[in-house]
TIRO-2110 file (N, C-alpha, C; in Angstrom, 1 decimal):
// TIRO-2110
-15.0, 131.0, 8.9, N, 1, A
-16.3, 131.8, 9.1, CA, 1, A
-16.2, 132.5, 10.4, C, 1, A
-16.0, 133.7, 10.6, N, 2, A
-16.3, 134.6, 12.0, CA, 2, A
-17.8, 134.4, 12.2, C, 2, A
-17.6, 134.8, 13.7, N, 3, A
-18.7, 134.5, 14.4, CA, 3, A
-19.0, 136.0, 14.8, C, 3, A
-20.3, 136.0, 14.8, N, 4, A
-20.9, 137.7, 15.3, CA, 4, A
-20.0, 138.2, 16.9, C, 4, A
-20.0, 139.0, 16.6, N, 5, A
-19.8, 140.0, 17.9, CA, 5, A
-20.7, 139.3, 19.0, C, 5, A
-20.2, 139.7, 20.5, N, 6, A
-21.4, 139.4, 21.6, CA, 6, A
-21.9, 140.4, 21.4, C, 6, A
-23.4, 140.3, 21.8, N, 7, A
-24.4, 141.8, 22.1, CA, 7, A
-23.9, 141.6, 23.7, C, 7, A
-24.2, 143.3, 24.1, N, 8, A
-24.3, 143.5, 25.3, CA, 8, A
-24.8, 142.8, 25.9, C, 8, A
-25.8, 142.1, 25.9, N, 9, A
-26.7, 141.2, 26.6, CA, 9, A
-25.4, 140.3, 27.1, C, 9, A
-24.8, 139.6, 25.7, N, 10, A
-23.9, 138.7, 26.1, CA, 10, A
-22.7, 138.5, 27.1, C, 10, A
-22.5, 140.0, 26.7, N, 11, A
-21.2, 140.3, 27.8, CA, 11, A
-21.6, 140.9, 29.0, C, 11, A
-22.9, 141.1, 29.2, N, 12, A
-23.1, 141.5, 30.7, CA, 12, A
-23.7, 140.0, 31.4, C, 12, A
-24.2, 139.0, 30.6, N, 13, A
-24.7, 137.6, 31.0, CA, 13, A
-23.1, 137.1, 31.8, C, 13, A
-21.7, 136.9, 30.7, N, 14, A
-20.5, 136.7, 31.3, CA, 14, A
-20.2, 137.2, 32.5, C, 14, A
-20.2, 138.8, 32.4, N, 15, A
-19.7, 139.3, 33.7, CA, 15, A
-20.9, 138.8, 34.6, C, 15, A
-21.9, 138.2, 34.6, N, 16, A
-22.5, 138.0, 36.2, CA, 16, A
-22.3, 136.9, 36.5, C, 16, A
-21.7, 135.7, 35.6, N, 17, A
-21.8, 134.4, 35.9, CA, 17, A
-20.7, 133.8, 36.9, C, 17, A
-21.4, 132.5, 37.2, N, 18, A
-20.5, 132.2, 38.2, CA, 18, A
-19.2, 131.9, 38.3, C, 18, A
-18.6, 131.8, 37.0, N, 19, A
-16.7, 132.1, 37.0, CA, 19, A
-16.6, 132.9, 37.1, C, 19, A
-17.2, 134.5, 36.6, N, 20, A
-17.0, 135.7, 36.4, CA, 20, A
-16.8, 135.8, 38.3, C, 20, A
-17.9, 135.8, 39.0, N, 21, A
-17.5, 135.9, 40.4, CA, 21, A
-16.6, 135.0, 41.1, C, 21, A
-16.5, 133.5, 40.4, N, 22, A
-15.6, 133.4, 41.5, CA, 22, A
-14.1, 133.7, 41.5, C, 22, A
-13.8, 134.4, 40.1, N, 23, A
-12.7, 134.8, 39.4, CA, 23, A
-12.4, 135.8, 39.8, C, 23, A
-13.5, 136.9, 40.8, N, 24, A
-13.5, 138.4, 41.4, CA, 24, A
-13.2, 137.7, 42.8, C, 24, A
-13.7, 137.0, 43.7, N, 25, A
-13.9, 136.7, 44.9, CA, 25, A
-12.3, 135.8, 44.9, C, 25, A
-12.0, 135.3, 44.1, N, 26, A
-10.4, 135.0, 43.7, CA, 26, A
-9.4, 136.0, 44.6, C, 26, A
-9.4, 137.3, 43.4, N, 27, A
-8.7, 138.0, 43.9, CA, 27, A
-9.1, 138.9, 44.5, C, 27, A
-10.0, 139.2, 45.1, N, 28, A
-10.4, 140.4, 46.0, CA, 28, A
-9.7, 139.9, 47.8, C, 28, A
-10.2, 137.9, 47.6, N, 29, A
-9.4, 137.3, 48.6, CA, 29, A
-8.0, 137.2, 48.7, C, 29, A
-7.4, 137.1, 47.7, N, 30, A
-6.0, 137.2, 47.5, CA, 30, A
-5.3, 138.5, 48.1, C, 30, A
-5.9, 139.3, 47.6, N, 31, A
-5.4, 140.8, 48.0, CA, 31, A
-5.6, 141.0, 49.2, C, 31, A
-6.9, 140.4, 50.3, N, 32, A
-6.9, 141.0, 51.6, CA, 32, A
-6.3, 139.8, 52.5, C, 32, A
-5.7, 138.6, 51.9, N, 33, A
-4.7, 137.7, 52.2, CA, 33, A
-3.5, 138.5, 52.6, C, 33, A
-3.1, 139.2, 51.3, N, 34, A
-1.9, 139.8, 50.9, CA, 34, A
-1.6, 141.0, 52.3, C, 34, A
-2.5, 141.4, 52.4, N, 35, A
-2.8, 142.5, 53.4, CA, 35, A
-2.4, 142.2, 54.7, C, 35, A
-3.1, 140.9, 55.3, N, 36, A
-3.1, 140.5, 56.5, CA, 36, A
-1.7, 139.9, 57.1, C, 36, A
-0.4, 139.7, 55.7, N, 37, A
0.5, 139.0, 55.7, CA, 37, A
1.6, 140.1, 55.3, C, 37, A
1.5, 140.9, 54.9, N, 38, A
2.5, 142.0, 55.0, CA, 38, A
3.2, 142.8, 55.4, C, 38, A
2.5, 143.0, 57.1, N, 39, A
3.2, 143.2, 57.8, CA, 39, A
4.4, 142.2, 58.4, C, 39, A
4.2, 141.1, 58.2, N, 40, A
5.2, 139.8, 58.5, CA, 40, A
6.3, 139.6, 57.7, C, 40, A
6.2, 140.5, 56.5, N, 41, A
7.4, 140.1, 55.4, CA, 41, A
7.0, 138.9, 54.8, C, 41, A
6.1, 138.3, 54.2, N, 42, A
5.5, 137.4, 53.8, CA, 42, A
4.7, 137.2, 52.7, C, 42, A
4.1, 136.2, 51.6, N, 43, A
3.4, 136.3, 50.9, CA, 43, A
2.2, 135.1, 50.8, C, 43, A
1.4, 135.5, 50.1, N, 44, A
0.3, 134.0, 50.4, CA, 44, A
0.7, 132.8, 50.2, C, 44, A
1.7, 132.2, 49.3, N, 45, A
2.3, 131.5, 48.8, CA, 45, A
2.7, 131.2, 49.9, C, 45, A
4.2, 131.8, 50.0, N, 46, A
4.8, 131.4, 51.1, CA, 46, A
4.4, 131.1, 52.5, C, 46, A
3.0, 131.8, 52.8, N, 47, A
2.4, 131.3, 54.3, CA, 47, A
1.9, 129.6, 53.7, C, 47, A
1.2, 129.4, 52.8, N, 48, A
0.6, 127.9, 52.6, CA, 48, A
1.8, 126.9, 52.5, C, 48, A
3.2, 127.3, 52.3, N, 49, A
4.4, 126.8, 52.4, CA, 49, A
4.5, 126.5, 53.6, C, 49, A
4.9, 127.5, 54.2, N, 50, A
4.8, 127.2, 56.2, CA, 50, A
3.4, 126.6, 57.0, C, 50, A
2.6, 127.1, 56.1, N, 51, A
1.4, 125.9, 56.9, CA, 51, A
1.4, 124.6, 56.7, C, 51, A
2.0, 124.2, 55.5, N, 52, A
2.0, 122.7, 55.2, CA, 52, A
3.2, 122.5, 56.0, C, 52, A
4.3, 123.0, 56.0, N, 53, A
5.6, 122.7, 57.1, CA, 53, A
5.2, 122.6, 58.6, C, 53, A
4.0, 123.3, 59.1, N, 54, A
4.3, 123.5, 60.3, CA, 54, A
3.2, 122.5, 61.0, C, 54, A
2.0, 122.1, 59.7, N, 55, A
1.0, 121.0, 60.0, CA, 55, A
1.0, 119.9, 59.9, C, 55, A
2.1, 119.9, 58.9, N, 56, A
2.3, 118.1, 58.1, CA, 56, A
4.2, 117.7, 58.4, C, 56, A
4.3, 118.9, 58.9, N, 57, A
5.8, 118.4, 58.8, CA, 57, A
6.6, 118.5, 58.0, C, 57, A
8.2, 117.8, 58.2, N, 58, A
8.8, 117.8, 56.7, CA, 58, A
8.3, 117.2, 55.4, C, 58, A
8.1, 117.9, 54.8, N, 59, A
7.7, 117.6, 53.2, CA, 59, A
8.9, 117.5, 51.8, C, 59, A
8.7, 116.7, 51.1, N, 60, A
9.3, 116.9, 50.0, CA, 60, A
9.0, 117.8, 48.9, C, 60, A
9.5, 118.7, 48.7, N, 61, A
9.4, 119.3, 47.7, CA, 61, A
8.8, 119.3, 47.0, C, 61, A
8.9, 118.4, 46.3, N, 62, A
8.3, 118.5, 44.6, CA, 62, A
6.7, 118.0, 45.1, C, 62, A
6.6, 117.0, 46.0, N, 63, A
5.4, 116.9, 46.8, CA, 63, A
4.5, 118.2, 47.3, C, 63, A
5.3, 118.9, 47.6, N, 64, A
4.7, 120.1, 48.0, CA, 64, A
4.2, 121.0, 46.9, C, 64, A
5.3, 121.1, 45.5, N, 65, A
4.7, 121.7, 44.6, CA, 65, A
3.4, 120.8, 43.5, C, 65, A
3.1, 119.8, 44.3, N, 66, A
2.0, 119.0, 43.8, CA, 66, A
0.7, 119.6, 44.5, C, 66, A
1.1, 119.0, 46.0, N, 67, A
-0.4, 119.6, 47.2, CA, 67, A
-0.8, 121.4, 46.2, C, 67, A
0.4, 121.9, 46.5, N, 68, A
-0.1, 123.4, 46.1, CA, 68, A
-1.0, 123.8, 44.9, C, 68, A
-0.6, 122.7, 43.4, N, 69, A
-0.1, 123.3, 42.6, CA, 69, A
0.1, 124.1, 41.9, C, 69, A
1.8, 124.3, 42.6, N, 70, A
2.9, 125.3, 41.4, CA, 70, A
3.6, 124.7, 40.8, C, 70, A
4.0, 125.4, 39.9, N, 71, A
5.1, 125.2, 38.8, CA, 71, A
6.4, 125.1, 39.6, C, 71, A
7.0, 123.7, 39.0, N, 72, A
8.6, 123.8, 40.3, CA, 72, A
9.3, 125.2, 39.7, C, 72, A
9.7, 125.7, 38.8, N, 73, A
10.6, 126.7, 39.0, CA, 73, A
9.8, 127.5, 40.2, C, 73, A
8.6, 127.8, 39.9, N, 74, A
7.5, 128.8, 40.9, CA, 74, A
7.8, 128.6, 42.2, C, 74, A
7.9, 127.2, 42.4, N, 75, A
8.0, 126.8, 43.8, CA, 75, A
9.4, 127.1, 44.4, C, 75, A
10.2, 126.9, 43.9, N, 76, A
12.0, 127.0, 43.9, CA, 76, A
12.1, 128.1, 44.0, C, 76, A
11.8, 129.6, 43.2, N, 77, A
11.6, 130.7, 43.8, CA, 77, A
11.2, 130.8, 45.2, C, 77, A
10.2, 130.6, 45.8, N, 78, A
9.4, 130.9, 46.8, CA, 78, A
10.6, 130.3, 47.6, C, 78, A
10.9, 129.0, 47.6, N, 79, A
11.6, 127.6, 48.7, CA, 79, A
12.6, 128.8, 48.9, C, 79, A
13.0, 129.4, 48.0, N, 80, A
15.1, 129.6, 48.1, CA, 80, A
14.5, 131.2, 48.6, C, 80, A
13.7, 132.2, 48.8, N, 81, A
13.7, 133.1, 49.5, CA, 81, A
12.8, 132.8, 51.5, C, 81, A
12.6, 131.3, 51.0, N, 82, A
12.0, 131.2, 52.6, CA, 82, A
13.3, 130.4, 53.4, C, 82, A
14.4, 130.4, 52.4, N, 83, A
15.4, 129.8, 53.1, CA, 83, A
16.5, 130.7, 53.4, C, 83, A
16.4, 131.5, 52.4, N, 84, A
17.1, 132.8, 52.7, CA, 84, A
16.7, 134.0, 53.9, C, 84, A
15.3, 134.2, 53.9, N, 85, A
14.6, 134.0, 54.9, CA, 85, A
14.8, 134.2, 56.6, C, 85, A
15.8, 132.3, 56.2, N, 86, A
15.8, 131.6, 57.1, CA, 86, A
14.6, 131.2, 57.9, C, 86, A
13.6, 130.7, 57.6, N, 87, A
12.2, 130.0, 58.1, CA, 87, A
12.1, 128.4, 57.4, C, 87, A
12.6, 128.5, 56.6, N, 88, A
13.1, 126.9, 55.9, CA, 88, A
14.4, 126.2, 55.7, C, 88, A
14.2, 125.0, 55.8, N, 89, A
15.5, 124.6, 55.5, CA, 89, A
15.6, 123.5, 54.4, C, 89, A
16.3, 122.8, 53.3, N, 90, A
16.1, 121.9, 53.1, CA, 90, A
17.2, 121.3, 53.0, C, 90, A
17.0, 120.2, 53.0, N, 91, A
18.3, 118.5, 53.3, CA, 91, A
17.8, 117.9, 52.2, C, 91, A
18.9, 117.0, 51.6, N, 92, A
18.5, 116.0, 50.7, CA, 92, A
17.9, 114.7, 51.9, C, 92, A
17.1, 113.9, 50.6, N, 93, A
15.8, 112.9, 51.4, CA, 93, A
17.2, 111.8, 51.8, C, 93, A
16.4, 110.9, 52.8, N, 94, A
16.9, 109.9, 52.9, CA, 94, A
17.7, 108.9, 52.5, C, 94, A
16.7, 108.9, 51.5, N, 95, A
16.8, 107.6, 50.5, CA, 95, A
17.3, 108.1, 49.2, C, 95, A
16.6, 109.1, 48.8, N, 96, A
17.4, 109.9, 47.4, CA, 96, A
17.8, 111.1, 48.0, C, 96, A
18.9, 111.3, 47.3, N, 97, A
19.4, 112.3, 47.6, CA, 97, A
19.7, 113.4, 47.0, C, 97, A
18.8, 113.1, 45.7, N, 98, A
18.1, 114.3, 44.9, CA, 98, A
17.4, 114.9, 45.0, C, 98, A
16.5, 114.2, 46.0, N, 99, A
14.9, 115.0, 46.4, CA, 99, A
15.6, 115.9, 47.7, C, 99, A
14.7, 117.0, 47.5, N, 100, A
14.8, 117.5, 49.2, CA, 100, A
13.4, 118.0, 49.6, C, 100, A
13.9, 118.0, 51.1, N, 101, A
12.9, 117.5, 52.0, CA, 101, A
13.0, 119.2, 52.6, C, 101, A
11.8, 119.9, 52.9, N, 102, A
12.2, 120.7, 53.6, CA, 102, A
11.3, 121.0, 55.3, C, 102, A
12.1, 121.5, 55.7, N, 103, A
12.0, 121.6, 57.1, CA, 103, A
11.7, 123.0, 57.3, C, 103, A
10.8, 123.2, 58.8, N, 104, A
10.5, 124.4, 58.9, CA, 104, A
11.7, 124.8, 60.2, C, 104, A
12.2, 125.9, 60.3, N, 105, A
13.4, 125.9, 60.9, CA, 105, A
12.9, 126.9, 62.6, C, 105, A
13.5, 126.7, 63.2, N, 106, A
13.3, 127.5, 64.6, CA, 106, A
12.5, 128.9, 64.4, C, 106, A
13.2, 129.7, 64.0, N, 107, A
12.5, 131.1, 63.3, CA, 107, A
11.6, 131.2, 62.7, C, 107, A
11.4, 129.7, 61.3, N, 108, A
9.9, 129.8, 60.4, CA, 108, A
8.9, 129.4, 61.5, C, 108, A
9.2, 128.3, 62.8, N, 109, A
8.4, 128.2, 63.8, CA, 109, A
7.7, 129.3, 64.0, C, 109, A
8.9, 129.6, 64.9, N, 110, A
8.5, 131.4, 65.7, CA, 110, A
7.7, 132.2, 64.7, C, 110, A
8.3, 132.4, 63.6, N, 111, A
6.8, 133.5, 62.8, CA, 111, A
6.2, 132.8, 62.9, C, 111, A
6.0, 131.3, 62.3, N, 112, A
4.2, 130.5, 62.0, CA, 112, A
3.6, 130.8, 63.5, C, 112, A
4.2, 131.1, 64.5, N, 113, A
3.1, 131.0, 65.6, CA, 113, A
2.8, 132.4, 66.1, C, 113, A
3.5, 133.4, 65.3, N, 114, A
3.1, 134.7, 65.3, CA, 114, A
2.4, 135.0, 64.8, C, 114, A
2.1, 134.5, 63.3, N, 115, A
1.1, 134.5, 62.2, CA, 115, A
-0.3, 134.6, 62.8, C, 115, A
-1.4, 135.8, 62.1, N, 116, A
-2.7, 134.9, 62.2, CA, 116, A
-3.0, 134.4, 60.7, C, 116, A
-4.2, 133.7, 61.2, N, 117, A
-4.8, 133.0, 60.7, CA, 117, A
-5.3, 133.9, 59.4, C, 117, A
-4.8, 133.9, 58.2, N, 118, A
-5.4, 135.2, 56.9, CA, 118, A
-6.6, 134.3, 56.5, C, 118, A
-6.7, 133.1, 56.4, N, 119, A
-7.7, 132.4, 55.9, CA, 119, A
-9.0, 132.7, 56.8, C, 119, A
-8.8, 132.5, 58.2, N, 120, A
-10.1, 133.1, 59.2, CA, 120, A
-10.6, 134.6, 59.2, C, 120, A
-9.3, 135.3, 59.1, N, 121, A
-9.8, 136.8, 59.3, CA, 121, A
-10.2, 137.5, 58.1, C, 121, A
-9.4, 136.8, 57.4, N, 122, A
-10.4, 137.3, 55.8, CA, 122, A
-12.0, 136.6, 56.1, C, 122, A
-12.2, 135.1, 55.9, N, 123, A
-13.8, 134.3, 56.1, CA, 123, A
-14.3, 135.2, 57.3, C, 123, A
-14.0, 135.6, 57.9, N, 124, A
-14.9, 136.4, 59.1, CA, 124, A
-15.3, 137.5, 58.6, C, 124, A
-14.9, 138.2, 57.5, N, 125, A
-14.9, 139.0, 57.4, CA, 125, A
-16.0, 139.0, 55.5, C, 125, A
-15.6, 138.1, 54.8, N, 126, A
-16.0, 138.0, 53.5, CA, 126, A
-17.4, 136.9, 53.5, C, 126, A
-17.5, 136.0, 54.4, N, 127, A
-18.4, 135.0, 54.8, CA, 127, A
-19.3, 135.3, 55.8, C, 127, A
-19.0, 136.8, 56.3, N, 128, A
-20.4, 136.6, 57.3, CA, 128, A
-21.5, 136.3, 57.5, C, 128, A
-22.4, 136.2, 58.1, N, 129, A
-23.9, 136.2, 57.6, CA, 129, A
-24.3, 135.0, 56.5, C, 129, A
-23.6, 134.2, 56.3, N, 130, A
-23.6, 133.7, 55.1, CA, 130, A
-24.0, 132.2, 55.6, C, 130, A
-25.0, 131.5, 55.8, N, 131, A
-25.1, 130.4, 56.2, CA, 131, A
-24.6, 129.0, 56.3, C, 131, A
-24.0, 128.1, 56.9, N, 132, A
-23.6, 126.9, 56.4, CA, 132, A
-23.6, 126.3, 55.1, C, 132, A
-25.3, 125.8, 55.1, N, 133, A
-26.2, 125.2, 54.3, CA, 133, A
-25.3, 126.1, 52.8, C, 133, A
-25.2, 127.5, 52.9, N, 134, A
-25.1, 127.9, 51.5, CA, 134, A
-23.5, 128.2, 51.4, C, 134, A
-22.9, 128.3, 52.4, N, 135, A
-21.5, 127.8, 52.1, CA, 135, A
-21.0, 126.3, 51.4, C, 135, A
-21.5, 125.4, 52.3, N, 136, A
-21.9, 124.0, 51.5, CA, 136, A
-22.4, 123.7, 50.4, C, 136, A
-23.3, 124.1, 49.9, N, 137, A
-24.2, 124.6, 48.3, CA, 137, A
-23.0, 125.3, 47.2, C, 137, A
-22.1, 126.5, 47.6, N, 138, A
-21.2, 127.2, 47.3, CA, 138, A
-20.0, 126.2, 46.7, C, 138, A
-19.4, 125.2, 48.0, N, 139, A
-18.6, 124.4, 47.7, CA, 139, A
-18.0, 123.8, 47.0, C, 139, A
-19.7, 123.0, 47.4, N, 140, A
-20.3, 121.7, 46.3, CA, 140, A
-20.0, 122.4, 44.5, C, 140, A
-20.8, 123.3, 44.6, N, 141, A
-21.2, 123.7, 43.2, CA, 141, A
-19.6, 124.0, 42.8, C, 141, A
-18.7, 124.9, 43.1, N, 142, A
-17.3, 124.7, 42.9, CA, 142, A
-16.7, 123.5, 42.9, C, 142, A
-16.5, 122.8, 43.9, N, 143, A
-16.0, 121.4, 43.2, CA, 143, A
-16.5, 121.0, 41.7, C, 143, A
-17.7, 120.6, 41.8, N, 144, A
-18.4, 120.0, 40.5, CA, 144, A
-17.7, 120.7, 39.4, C, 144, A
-17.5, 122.2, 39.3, N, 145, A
-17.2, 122.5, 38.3, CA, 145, A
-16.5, 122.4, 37.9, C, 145, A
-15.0, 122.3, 39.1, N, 146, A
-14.1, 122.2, 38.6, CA, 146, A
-13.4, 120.9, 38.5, C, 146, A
-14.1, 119.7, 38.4, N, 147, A
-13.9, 118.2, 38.2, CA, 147, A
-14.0, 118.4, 37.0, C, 147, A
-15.6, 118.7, 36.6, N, 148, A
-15.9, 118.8, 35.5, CA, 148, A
-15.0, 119.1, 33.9, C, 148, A
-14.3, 120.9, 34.0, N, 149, A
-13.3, 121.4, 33.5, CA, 149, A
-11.9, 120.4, 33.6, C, 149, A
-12.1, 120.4, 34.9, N, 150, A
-10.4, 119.2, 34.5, CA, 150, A
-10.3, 117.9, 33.9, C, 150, A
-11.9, 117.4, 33.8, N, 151, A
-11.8, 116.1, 33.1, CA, 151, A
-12.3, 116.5, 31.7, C, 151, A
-12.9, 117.7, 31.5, N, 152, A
-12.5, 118.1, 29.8, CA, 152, A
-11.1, 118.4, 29.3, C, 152, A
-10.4, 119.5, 30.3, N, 153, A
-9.2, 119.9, 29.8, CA, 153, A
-8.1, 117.8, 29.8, C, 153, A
-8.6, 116.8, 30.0, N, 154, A
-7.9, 116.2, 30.1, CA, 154, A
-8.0, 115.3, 29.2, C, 154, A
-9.2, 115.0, 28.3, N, 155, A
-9.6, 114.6, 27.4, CA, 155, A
-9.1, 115.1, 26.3, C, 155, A
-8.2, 115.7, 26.2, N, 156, A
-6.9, 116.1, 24.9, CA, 156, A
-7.6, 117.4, 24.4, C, 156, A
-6.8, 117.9, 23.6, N, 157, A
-7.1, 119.1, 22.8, CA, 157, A
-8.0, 119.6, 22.7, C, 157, A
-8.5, 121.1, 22.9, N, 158, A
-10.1, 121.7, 22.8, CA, 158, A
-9.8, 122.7, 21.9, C, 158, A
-8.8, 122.8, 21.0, N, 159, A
-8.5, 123.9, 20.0, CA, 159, A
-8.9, 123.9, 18.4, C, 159, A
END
């Protein structure tokens, strides 16, 4: 049995709602990310790569494509042009020597401390004026939702 068409009503209710924006505010941030990082030779990806190397230290890989999550091929792209790069390095782990560990290297140093901050100068810029209280309200209400969707998407099949 098909289901009626949306009325206009319906699809202008979607486009205002709050996935609809935070799905816009997604990538409108992504893009002035992209912006703030391009003069550096760099991509958003790859700076949250060097932030976790240059904050947390050496990381393991696959660990890393967890914190992030990306897809390891996704990630292994990114790794093998930040090593090409030369701003990363990676060694096999300690103990296994199938895992690797990667390291941020003298040069990914040197850019990470050239870098600014895309996360601040975008928020100074997209968050102004914008109160605590309802940044926190904002948050909140994103988390919740997105607990919510992941403990349905994980509750098996919705098809």
């Amino acid at each position: 049995m098909n289901s009626p068409a949306p009325s206009s009503n319906d699809v202008k209710t979607h486009h205002e709602s709050v996935g609809a924006w935070a799905k816009r505010y997604y990538f409108a941030n992504r893009a002035a990310i992209e912006s703030v990082l391009r003069p550096y030779g760099i991509g958003t990806t790859q700076w949250y790569v060097l932030y976790q190397l240059a904050n947390d230290g050496p990381t393991i890989q696959r660990d890393l494509g967890q914190l992030l999550h990306l897809e390891r091929a996704t990630l292994s792209g990114i790794v093998s042009t930040l090593v090409r790069k030369g701003h990363v390095e990676q060694v096999p782990g300690a103990t296994d020597q199938r895992q690797r560990v990667l390291h941020l290297t003298k040069a990914g140093r040197k850019l990470w401390e050239g870098l600014p901050d895309p996360i601040a100068v975008i928020g100074a810029t997209s968050l102004q004026d914008i109160s605590e209280a309802e940044l926190a309200t904002a948050v909140r209400v994103l988390k919740a939702a997105t607990q919510r969707l992941n403990d349905y998407m994980a509750d098996g099949d919705r098809t």
